[in-house]
C-alpha distance (Angstrom), angle and dihedral (degrees) to the residues before:
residue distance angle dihedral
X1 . . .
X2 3.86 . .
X3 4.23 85.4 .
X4 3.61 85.5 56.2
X5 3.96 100.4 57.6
X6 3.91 99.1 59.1
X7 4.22 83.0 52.2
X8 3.34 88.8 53.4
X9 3.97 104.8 44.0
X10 3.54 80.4 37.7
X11 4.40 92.9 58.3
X12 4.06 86.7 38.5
X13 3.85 89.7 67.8
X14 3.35 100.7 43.8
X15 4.02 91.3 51.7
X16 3.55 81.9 46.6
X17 3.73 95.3 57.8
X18 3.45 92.5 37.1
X19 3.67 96.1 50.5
X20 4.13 82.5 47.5
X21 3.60 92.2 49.9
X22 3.98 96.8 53.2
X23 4.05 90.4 43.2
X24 4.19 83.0 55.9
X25 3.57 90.8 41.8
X26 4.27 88.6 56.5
X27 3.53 85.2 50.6
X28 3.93 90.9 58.1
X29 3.84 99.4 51.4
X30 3.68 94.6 106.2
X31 3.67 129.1 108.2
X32 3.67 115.9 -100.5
X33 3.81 102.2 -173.2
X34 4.16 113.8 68.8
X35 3.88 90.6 -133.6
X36 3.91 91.1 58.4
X37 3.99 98.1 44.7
X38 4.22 86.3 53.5
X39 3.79 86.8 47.1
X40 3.53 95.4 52.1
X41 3.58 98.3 31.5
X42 3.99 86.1 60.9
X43 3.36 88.2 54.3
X44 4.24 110.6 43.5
X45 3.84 94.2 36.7
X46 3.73 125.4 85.2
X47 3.10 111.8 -137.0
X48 4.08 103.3 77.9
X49 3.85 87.6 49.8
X50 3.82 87.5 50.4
X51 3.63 90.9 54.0
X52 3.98 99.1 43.1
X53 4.11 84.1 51.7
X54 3.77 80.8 51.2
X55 4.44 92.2 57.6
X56 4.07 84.6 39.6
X57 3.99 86.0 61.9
X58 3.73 94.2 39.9
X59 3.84 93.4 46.1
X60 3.74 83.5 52.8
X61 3.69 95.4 53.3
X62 3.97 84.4 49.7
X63 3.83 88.8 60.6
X64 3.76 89.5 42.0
X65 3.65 93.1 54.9
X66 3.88 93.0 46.9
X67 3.70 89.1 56.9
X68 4.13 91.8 70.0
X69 3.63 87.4 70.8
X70 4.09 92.8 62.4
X71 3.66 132.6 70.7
X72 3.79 124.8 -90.6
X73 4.45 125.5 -132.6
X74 3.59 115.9 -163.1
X75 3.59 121.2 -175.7
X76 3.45 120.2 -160.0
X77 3.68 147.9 175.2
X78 3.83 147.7 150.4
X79 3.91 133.6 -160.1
X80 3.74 118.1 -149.6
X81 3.92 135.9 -175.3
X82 3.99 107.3 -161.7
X83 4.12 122.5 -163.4
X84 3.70 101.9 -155.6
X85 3.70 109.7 -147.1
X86 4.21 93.5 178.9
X87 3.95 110.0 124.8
X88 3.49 98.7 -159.4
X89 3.90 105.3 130.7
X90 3.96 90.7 -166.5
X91 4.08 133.6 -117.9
X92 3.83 141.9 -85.1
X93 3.40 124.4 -115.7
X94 3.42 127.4 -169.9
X95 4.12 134.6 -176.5
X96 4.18 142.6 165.8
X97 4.16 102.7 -126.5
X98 3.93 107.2 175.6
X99 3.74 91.3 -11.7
X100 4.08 93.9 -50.9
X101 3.66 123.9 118.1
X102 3.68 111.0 -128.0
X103 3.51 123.8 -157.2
X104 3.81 117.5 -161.0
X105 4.12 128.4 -175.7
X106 3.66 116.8 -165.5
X107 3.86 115.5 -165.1
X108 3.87 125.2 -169.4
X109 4.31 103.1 -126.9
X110 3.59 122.3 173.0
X111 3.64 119.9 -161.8
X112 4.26 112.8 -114.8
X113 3.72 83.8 -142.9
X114 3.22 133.3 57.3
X115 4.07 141.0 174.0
X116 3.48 130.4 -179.3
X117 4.00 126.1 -178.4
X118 3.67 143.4 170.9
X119 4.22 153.4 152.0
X120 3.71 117.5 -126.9
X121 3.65 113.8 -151.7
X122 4.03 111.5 -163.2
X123 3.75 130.3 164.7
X124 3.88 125.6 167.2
X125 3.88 116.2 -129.4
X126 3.77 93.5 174.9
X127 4.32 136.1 23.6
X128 3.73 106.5 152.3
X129 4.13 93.6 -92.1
X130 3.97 88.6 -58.5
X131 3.95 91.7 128.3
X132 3.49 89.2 53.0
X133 3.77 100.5 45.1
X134 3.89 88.2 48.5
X135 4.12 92.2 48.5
X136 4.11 84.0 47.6
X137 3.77 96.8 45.1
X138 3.97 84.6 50.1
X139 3.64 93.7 49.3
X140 4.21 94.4 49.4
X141 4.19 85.7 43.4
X142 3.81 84.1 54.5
X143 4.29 95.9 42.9
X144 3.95 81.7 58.8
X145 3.71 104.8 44.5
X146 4.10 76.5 58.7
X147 3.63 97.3 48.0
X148 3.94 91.6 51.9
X149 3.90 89.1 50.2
X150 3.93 81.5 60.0
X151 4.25 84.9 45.9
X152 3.68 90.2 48.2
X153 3.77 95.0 49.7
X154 3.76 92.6 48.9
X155 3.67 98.1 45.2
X156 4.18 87.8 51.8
X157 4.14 90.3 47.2
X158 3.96 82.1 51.9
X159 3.57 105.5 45.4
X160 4.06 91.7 42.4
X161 3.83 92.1 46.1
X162 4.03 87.6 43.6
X163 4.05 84.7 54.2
X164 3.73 101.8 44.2
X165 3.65 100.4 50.4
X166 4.10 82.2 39.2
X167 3.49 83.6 65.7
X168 3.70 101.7 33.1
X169 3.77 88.7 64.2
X170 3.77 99.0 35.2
X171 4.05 81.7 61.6
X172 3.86 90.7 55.5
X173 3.74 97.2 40.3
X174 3.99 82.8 60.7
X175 3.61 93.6 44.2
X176 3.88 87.3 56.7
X177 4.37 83.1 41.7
X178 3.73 84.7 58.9
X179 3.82 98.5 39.7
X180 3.97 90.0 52.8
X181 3.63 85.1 50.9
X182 3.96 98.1 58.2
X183 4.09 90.1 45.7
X184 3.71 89.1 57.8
X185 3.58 89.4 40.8
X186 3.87 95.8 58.7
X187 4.22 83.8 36.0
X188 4.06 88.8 60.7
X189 3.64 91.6 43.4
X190 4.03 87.4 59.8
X191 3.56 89.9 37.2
X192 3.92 89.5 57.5
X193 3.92 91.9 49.4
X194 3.73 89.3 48.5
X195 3.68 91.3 47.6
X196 3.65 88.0 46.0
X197 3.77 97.1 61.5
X198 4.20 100.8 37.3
X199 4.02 95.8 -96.4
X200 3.60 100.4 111.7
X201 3.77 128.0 41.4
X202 4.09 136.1 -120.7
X203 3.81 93.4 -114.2
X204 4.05 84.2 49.8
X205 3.30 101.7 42.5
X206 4.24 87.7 44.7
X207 3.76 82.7 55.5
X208 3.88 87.4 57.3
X209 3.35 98.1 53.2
X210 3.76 93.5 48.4
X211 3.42 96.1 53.3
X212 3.90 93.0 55.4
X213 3.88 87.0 46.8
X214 3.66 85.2 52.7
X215 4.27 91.0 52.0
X216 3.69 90.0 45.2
X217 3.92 87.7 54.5
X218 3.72 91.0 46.4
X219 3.53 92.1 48.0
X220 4.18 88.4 57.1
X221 3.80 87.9 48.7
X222 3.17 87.8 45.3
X223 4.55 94.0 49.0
X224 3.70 88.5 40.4
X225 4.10 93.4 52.0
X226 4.03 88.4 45.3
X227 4.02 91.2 55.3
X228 3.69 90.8 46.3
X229 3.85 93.4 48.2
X230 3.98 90.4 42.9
X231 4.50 86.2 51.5
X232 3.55 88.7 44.2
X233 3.95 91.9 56.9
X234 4.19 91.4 46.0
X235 3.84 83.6 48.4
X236 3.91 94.1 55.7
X237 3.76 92.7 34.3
X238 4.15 75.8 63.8
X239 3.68 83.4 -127.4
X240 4.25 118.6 156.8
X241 3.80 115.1 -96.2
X242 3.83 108.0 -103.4
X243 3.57 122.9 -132.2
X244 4.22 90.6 -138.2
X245 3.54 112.6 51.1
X246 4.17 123.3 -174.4
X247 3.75 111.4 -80.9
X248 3.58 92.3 -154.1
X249 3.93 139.0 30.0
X250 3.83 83.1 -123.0
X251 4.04 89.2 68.3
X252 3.51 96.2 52.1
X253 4.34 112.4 96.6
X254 3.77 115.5 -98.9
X255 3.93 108.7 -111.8
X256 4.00 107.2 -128.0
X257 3.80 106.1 -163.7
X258 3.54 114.6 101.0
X259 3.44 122.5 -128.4
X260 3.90 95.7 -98.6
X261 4.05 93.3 76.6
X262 3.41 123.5 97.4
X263 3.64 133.5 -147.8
X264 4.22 84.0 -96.8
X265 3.94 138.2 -170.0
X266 3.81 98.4 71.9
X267 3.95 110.3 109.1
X268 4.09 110.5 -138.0
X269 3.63 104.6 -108.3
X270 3.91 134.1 -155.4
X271 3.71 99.3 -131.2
X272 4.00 123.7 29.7
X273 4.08 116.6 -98.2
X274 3.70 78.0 -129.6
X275 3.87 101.4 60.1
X276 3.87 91.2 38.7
X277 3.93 88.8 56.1
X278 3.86 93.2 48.7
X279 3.82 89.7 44.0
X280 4.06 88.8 55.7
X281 3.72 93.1 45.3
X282 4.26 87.4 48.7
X283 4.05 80.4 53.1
X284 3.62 93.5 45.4
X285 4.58 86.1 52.9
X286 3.83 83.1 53.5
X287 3.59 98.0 56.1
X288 3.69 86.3 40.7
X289 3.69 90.1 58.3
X290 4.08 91.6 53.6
X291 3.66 96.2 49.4
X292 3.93 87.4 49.9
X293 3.84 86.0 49.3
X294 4.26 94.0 47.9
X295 3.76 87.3 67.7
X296 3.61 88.7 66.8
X297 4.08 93.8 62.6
X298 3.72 131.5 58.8
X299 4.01 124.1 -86.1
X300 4.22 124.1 -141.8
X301 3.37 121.0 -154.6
X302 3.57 140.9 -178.3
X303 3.75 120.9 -135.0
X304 3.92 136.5 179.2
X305 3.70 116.5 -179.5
X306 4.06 132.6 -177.3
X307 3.37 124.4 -175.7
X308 3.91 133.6 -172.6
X309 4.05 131.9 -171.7
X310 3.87 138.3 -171.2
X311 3.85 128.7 -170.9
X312 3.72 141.2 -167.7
X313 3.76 142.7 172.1
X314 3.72 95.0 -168.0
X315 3.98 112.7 50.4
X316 4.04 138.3 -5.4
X317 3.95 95.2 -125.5
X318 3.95 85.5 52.1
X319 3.80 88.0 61.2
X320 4.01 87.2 63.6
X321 3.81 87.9 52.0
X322 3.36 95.8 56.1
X323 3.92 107.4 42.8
X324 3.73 114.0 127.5
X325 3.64 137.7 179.5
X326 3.99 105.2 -74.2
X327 4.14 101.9 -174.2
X328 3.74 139.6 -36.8
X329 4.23 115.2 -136.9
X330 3.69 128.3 -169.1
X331 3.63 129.4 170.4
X332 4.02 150.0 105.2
X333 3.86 119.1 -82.6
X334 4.19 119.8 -167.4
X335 3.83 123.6 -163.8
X336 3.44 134.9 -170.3
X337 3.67 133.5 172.0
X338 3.45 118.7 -123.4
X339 3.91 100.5 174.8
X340 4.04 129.2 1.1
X341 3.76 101.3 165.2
X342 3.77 90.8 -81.8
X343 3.70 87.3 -71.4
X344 3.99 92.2 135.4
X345 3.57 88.4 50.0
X346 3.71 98.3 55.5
X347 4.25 88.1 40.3
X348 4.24 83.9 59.0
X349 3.92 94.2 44.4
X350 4.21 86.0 49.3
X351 3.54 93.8 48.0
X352 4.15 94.9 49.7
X353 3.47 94.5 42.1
X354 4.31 81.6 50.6
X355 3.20 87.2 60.2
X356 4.00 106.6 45.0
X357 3.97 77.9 55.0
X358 3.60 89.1 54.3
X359 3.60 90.1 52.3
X360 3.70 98.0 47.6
X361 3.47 84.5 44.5
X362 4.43 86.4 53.3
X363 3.78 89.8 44.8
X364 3.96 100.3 47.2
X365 4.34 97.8 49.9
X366 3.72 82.1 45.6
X367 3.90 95.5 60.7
X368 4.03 81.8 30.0
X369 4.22 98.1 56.9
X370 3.96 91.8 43.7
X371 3.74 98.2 50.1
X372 4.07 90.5 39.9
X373 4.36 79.3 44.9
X374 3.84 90.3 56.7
X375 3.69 98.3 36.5
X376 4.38 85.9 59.3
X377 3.70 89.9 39.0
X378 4.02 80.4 58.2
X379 3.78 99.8 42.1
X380 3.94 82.8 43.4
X381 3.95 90.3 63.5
X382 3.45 96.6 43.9
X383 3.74 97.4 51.1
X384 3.74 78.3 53.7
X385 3.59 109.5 54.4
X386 4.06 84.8 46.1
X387 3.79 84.4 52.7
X388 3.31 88.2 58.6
X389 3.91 102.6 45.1
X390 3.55 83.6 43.4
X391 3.68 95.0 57.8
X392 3.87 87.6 45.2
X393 4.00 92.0 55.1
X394 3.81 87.9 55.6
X395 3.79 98.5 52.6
X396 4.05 88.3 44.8
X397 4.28 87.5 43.2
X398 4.51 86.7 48.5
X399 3.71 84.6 50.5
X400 3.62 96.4 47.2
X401 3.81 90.7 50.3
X402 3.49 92.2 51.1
X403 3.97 92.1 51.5
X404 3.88 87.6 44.9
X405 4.50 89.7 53.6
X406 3.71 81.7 53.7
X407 3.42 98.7 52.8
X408 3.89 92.7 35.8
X409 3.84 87.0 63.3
X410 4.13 96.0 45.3
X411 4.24 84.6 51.5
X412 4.04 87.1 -119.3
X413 3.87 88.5 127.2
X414 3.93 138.5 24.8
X415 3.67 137.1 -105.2
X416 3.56 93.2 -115.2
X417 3.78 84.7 53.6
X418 3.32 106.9 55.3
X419 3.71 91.8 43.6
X420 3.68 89.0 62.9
X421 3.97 88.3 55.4
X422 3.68 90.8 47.7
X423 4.11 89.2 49.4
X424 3.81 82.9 44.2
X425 3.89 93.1 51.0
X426 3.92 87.4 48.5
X427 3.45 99.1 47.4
X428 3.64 90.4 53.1
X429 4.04 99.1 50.1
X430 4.22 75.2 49.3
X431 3.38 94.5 59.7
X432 3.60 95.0 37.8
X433 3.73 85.8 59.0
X434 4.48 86.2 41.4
X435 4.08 84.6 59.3
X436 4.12 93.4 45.7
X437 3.55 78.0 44.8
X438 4.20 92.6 52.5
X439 3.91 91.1 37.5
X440 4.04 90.4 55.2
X441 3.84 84.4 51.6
X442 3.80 102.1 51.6
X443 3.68 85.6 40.9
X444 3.49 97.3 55.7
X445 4.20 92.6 42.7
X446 4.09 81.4 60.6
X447 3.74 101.6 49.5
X448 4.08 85.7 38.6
X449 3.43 106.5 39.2
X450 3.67 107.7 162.3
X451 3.75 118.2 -175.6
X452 3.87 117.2 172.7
């Protein structure tokens, strides 16, 4: 029995690790490159599906619209069983043909069982342009269920690129957290031998101590921030909460693109997916407005009709064995609508005043996309010209280390020194890499711009 305990203990730890290892490896199942995350966000998250469902129905409405210009076949039929309740018992007739009387009864007899059938050929030759206004309006309402595909797309590129580099440089601010934290580390240590032996004061060595509690703090802010950057990127990935999350920014995967990618596979276009949807629904109002019109002017159609009918007094089935032709009609028939309770009239005013909305509606994203264009273009420079100082503070801060190894070796400076100007030197190349990071972003919220 004692043999058996160490075996045990022994398997508890591994399924411990094990158990461990596969919670870690959940936490890892994220895309790391910028080109994968858009891939798969494209294809876990709703909203593309949503819109292709959207062109299926419009499609659809294409075909319906197309099928006004064909002819229509109705079959039709009914099957009746009549109780006649009429008391008339009939009348006598008599008459002298060729010198014979002739004596006639006539009775009124109504068939129990009736059945009546039919086709119905119709086919419209003339409605005012209304078949064409509905094919057109289809068409336009088609056009824009395309152009917002092209919205969707962008505005999923944007928010995953948005949320990588988010994280990207959330994961570097907390590497600079961390590094902060190790100089004032090795600064208390000094501090405490200083301290120790009379040559720095209570109120300094206080001061000390507070500023490492202050690094520690920032450090949490800076953990905390990390997870919720590294959630926020599974949530726009449109990938299912997990039920173990990271403890630790130092668990989450290490993002390799550089900051010179961009959120990619959207060709530059002339005119804003936006604008072109808003100009196919303004073409879709027009159309609108001529069918509303068309009810205002006759309509020609076409129609063939044949008709057959069998009777019976006896039995139901027998009714079937009897039907014969009945009549055969062909001819033209024209409508017009001379009053409907003003109903057209009020369908025409909602269709203009559809489209002056459509038109303000033009007019206003207009003025909207090229004040939100120059306002990027702006934010664009400026992450620019900090790029650019940035990059210069990181040459100067490599320098500066350099200068401060030389003096570390001729004793001019201290350890805890020249650490500082290696942290420094660090946390410069880090926010080189933070202002690549910013430029990427304002880059990307240009080429995307998504405004609905």
């Amino acid at each position: 029995m004692n043999r058996l305990l160490p075996a045990a203990v022994f398997m508890a730890i591994l399924l411990l690790l094990f158990a461990t290892g596969a919670a870690a490896q959940g936490v890892l199942t994220v895309p790391v490159h910028l080109s994968e995350a858009v891939d798969l966000a494209i294809k876990c998250r709703p909203e593309l599906r949503l819109a292709l469902e959207k062109q299926d129905i419009a499609r659809s409405k294409v075909r319906e619209a197309r099928g006004n210009f064909l002819p229509t076949l109705d079959l039709r039929g009914t099957s009746d069983y009549i109780e006649n309740y009429d008391t008339f018992t009939g009348i006598d007739i008599s008459a002298q043909i060729a010198g014979q009387n002739v004596l006639v009864n006539v009775q009124k007899e109504v068939p129990a069982y009736e059945l009546n059938g039919g086709l119905d050929l119709s086919y419209n030759l003339y409605a005012g342009g209304r078949d064409s206004a509905l094919l057109g309006e289809a068409l336009n309402n088609r056009e824009a269920a395309a152009h917002q595909e092209v919205v969707i797309l962008r505005k999923i590129r944007l928010e995953v690129a948005n949320a990588y580099w988010g994280l990207k440089k959330v994961q570097a601010q907390y590497l600079m957290a961390r590094r902060a934290l190790e100089v004032v580390r090795l600064e208390i240590q000094v501090a405490q031998t200083e301290h120790r032996v009379a040559r720095r004061s209570d109120m300094a060595y206080n001061a000390v101590l507070l500023k490492g509690r202050e690094k520690e703090v920032a450090l949490r802010t800076a953990d905390r921030e990390c997870l919720r950057a590294f959630s926020s990127y599974r949530h726009v990935l449109g990938l299912p909460e997990e039920e173990v999350m990271a403890a630790s920014c130092e668990q989450l995967p290490a993002l390799v693109d550089d900051s010179g990618g961009q959120a990619g596979g959207d060709e530059e276009l002339s005119v804003h997916p936006e604008i072109l949807r808003l100009k196919s629904d303004l073409q879709a109002a027009s159309e609108r407005k001529k069918a509303a019109k068309a009810a205002n002017l006759p309509k020609l159609d076409l129609f063939a009709k044949y008709a057959m009918i069998g009777r019976d007094s006896d039995a139901y089935l027998d009714s079937w064995g009897d039907a014969q032709s009945e009549y055969y009609m062909v001819g033209l028939k024209v409508t017009m609508n001379l009053f409907n309770g003003l109903r057209t009239r009020e369908r025409i005013r909602q269709a203009e005043g559809e489209l002056r909305v459509k038109r303000l509606e033009l007019k206003e994203k207009e003025r909207a996309l090229a004040q939100e264009r120059r306002d990027r273009e702006t934010a664009l420079e400026t992450a620019q010209d900090q790029l650019s100082l940035a990059l210069a503070r990181k040459n100067l801060a490599q320098v500066q280390q350099k200068a401060a190894e030389s003096e570390l070796h001729s004793g001019r400076i201290s350890q805890l020194e020249y650490r500082q100007k290696t942290a420094d030197a660090e946390n410069a190349a880090d926010e080189a890499a933070i202002a690549r990071i910013d430029v990427a972003v304002a880059a990307n919220a240009l080429s995307l711009m998504v405004m609905e």
